[in-house]
C-alpha positions in Angstrom: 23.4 -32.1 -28.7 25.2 -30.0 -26.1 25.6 -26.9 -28.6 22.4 -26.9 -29.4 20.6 -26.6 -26.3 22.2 -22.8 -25.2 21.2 -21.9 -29.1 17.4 -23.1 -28.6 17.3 -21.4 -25.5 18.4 -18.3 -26.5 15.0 -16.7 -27.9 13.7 -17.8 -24.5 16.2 -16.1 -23.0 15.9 -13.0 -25.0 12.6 -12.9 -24.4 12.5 -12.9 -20.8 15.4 -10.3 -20.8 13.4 -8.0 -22.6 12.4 -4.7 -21.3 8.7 -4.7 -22.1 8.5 -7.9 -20.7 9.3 -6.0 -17.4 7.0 -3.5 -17.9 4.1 -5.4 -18.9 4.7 -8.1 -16.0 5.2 -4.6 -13.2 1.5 -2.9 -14.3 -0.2 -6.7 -14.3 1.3 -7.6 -11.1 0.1 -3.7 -9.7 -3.6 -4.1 -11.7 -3.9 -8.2 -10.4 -3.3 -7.0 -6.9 -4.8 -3.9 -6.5 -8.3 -6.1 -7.7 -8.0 -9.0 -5.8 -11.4 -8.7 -4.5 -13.1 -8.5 -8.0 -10.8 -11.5 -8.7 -12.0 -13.3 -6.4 -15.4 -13.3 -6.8 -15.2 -13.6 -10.3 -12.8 -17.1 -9.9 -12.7 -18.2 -6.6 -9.7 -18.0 -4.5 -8.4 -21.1 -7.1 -8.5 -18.6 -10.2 -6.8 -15.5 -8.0 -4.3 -17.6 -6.3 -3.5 -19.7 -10.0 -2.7 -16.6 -11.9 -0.7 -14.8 -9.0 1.6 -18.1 -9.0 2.0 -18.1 -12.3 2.9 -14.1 -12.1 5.2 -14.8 -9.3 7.1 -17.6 -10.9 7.5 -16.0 -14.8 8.8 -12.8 -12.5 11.7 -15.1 -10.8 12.3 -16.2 -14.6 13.0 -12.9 -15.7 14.9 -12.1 -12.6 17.3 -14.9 -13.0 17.6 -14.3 -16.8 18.6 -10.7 -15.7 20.7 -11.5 -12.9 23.6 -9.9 -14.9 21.9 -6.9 -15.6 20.2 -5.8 -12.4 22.4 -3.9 -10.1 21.9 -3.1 -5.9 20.3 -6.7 -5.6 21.8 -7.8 -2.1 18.6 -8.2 0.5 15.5 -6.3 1.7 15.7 -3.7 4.5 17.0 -5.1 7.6 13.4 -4.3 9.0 11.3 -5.9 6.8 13.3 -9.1 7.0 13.0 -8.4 10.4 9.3 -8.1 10.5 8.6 -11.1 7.8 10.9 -13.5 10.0 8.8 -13.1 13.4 5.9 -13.3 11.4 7.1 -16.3 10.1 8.0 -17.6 13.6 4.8 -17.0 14.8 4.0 -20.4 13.3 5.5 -21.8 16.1 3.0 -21.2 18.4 0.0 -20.4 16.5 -3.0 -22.3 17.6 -4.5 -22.1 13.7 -1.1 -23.3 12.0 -2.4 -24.4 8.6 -3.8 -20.8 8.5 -0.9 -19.2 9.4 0.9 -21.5 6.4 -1.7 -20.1 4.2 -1.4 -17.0 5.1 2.2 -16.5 5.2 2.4 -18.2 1.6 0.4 -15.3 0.5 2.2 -13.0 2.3 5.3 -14.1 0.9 3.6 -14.5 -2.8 2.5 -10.6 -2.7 5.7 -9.7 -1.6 7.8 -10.9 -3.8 5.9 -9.3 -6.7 7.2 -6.0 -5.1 10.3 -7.0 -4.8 10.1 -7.3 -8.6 8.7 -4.5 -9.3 11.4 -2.8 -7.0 14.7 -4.2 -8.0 13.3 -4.2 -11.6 12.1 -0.8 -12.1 13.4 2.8 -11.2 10.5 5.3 -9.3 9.9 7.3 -13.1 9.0 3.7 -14.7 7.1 2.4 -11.1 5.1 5.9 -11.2 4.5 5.4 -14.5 3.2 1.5 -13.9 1.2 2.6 -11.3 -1.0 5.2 -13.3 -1.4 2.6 -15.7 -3.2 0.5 -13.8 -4.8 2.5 -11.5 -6.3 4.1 -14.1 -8.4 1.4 -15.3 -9.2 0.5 -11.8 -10.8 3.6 -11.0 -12.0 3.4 -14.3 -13.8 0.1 -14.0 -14.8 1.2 -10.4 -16.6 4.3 -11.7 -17.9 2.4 -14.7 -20.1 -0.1 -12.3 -21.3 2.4 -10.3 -22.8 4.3 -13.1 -24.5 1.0 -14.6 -25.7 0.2 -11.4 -26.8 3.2 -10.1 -28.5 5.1 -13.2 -29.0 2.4 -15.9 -30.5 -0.2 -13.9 -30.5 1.1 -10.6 -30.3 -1.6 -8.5 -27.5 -2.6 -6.0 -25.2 -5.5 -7.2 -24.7 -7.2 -3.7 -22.0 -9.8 -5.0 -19.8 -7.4 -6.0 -20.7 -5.4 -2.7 -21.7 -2.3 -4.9 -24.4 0.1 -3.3 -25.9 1.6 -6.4 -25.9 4.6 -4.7 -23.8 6.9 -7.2 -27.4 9.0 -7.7 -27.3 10.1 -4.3 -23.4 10.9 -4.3 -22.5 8.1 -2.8 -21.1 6.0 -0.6 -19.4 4.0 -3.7 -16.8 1.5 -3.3 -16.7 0.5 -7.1 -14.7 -3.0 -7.5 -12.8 -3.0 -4.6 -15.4 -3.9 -1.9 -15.4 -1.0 0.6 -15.4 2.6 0.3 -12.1 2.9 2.5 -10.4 0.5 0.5 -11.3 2.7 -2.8 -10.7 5.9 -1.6 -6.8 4.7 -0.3 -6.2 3.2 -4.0 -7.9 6.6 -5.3 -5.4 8.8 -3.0 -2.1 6.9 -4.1 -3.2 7.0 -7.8 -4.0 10.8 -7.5 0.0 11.3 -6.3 0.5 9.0 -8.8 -1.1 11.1 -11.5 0.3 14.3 -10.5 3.9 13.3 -10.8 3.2 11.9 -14.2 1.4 15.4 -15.2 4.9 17.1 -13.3 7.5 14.8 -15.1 5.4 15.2 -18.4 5.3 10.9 -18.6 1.6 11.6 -20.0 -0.1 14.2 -22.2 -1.7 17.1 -19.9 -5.5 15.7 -21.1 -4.7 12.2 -19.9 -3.1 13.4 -16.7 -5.9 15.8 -16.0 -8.7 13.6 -16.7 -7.2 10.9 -14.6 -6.6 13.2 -11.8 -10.5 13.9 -11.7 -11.4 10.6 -11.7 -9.4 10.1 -8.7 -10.7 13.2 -6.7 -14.2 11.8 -8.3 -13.5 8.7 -6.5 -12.1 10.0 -3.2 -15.1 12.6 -3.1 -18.0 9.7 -3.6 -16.5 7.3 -0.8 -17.8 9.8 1.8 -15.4 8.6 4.1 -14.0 10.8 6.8 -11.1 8.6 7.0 -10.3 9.1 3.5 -11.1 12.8 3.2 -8.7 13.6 6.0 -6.5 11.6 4.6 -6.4 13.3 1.3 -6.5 16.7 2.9 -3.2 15.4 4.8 -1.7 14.2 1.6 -2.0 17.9 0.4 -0.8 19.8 3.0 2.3 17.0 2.9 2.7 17.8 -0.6 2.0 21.8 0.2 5.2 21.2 2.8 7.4 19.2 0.4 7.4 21.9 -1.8 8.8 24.2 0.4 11.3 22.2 1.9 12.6 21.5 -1.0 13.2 25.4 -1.6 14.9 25.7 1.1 18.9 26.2 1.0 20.8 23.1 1.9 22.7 24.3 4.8 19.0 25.5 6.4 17.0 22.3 5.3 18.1 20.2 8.4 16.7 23.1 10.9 13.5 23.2 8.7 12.9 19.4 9.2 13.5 19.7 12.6 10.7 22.8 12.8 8.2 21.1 10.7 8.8 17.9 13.5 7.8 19.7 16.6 5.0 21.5 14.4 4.1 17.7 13.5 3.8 16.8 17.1 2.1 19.5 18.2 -0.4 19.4 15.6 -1.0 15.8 16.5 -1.2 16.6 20.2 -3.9 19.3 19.3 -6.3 17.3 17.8 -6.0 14.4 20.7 -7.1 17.0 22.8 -10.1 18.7 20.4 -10.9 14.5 19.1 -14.1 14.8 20.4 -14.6 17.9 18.1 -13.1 16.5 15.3 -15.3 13.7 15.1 -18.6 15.5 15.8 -17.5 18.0 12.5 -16.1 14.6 10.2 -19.3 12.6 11.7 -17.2 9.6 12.4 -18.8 8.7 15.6 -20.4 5.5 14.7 -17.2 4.4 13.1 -15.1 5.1 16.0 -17.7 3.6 18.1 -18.3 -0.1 16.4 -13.7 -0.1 16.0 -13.6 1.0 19.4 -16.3 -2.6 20.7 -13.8 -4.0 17.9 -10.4 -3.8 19.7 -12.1 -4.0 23.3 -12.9 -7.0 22.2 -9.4 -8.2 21.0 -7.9 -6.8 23.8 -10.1 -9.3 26.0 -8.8 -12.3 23.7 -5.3 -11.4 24.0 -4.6 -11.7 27.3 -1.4 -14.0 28.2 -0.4 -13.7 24.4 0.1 -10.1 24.4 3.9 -10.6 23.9 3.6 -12.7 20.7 0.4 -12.7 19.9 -2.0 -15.7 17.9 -0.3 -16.2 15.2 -0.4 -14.7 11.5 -2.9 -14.7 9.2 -3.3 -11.7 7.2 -6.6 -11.6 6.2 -9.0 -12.2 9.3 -10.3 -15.6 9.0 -14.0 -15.3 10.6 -14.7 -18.9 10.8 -11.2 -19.8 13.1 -10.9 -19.1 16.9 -10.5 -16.4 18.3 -11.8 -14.6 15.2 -15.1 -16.2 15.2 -15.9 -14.7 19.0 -15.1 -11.1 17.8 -18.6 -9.5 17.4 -20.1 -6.4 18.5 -23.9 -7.8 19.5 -25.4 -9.4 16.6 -22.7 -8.2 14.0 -20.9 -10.5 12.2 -17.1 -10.8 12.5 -15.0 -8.2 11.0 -12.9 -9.0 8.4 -9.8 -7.1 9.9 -8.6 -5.4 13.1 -10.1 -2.2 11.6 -6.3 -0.8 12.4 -3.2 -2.0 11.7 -1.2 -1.6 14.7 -4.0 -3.5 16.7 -4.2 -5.9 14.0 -0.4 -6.5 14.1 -0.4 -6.4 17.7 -3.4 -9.4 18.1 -1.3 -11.8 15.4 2.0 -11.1 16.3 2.0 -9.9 19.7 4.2 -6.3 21.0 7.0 -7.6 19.8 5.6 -8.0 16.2 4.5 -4.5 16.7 7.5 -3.1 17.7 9.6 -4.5 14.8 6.3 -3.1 12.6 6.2 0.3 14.0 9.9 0.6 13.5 10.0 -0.6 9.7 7.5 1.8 8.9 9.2 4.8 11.1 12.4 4.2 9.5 10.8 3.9 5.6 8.7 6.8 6.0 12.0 8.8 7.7 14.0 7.9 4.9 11.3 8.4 1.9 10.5 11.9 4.0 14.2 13.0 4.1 15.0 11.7 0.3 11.7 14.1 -1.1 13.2 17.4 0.5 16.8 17.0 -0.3 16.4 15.5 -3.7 15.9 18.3 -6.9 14.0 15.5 -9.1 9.8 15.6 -7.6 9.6 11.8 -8.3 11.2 11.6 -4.5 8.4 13.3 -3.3 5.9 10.1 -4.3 7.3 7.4 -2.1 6.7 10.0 0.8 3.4 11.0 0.3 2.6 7.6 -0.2 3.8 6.1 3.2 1.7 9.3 4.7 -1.3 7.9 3.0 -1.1 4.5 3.6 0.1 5.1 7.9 -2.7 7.6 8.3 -5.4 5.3 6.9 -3.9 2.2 9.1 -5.4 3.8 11.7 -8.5 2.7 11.0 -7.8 0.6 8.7 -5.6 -2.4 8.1 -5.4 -2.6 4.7 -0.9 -1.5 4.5 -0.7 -5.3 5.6 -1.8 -7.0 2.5 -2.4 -6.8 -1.0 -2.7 -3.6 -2.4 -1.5 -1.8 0.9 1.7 -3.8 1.4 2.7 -4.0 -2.2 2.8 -0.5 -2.0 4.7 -0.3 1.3 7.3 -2.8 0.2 8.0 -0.9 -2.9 8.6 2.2 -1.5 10.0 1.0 1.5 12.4 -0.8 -0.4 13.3 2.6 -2.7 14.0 4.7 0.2 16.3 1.6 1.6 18.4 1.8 -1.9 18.5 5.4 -1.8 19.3 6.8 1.3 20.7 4.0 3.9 20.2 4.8 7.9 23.8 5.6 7.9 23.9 8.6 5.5 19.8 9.5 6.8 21.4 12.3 9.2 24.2 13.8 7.1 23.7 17.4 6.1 25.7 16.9 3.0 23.0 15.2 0.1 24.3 12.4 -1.6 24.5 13.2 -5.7 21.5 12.8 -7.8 20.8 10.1 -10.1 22.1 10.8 -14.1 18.7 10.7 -15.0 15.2 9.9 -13.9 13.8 8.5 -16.8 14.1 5.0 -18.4 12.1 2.8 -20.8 
């Protein structure tokens, strides 16, 4: 009896140790997550929440059937433990607890499919995941627009789709809101281009994909997202030269391309009015500016650790239910991440936040120009991406956003530890970039 239990369990075992089993479980986990919200109305939370358990617990399968194999497994950056710990905390005093249970379980859930993906897969194979799935999301996203807009041209308000591709848009295809589309289209256009520049797809599929993408990102007429990609390119634009640079000058170089950072910024806080007259974003601003007045009032004496966590906005739980701008309803977010994460978590959330996605975006930034392989650059133009949009948006906290953010905040964390960040010296490349 004893020898013949390891000998049935070994096709089990094989199977779970297998390769494609990794893949295939990396681009599900990416393509379930990244369209939660058609999930959701499709299933119900029950359907969504069932088959991301069941992801989440054939994942830890695989990763205890690969213990052996998987090498640089200790813990997650310092910071995000850091960060998930007072958020965790925060349960303590939170005045909505079971929320904050709920919430935190699918913070946690999300989380650790990232960690999987992370520890599981090298950048090449992630990049490579990504496209994958983004591909049918954008695809499925332009799909229903079409149907809706010219073949029966009528809106589909259950899956919150405008019909209004005819008229060039706003679209927001399957994933709700034009903002949420348009940061999914941005990361799967940098995703695209580094498979077309590592050759990981023919030059038809990578081109065709990239138009879709800049399709998408065009059609959300969001100034948010059009800045954002503009950004994105010059950040790419700026990469490429850094990277040209001789090693002994790179250092000076970053330090140049800081203070032109800062002044750049500084520049368009004092022209903001102009800005947003020429991106017509004044009734945005506007209704998130009533938004965080508003939160600001509720604060008050929990400014230091905030409410309490819960992700998602909950619009039928105090204090959320009282945050309304006249006779709108309650938002379903913060409308910017820092605010958001300041109002659940209070400063001292925020400070831990601000400095987990400094010191990713430092190290992914610093990796891309002193690297020779481009994959490098993708974690970096990423992070810009997903920090830009959390200012008026707070979608880098969960799902799609922070799957993304843990991944390549934990890449930049294996690569290049705060330690070695500042050393003028690079540390060797990797043998090789590829894998199956």
């Amino acid at each position: 009896m004893t020898s013949d239990g390891p000998r049935l369990l070994d096709p089990w075992l094989g199977f779970l140790r297998s390769r494609p089993l990794s893949a295939a479980l990396v681009t599900t986990g990416i393509l379930l997550i990244a369209t939660s919200y058609l999930w959701i109305r499709l299933t119900g939370w029950a359907g969504y929440l069932g088959a991301l358990s069941v992801l989440v617990l054939v994942m830890g399968l695989v990763l205890i059937a690969r213990r052996d194999e998987i090498e640089g497994i200790v813990v997650p950056p310092i910071s995000m433990l850091a960060y998930l710990g007072w958020a965790t905390l925060s349960i303590v005093w939170s005045s909505y607890q079971w929320v904050t249970a709920g919430g935190l379980a699918y913070l946690y859930a999300v989380t650790a499919v990232a960690l999987f993906i992370a520890f599981t897969r090298d950048t090449i194979q992630i990049v490579r995941s990504m496209g994958d799935a983004l591909r049918w999301v954008l695809g499925l996203s332009l799909g229903i627009e079409l149907f809706a807009g010219l073949i029966i041209d009528i809106p589909i308000p259950y899956l919150s789709v405008g019909a209004r591709i005819a008229e060039l848009g706003p679209i927001s295809g399957i994933l709700q809101t034009r903002n949420q589309l348009g940061v999914v289209a941005i990361i799967a256009a940098i995703s695209f281009a580094t498979e077309l520049r590592t050759r990981s797809v023919n030059r038809l599929t990578g081109i065709l994909s990239l138009t879709a993408a800049g399709l998408c990102i065009a059609l959300t007429r969001s100034p948010v997202i059009l800045i954002t990609a503009g950004v994105v390119f010059v950040a790419a634009a700026v990469l490429y030269g850094v990277r040209r640079v001789r090693p002994e000058r790179r250092q000076r170089w970053q330090f140049i391309l800081l203070g032109a950072a800062v002044v750049l910024l500084a520049l368009a806080w004092f022209f903001r009015a102009r800005i947003i007259s020429i991106t017509n974003a004044g009734g945005q601003l506007d209704y998130r500016l009533r938004v965080w007045n508003k939160m600001l009032e509720f604060l008050g004496g929990s400014w230091l650790q905030g409410w309490g966590w819960t992700g998602r906005w909950h619009p039928d739980v105090a204090p959320y239910s009282a945050i309304t701008t006249s006779s709108d309803k309650p938002p379903g977010s913060a409308l910017n991440a820092f605010y958001d994460v300041l109002f659940q978590v209070g400063a001292i959330g925020l400070v831990i936040f601000v400095g987990m996605v400094g010191l990713a975006f430092a190290r992914s930034w610093l990796l891309a120009g002193r690297r020779r392989s481009i994959i490098y650059a993708w974690p970096a133009l990423v992070l810009i991406a997903l920090i830009l949009v959390s200012l008026m948006e707070s979608s880098i906290l969960v799902e799609f956003g922070w799957l993304v953010f843990v991944i390549c905040c934990v890449k930049a964390s294996q690569e290049l530890s705060w330690r070695t960040a500042l050393s003028r010296v690079p540390p060797p490349a990797p043998v090789s970039d590829t894998g199956s």
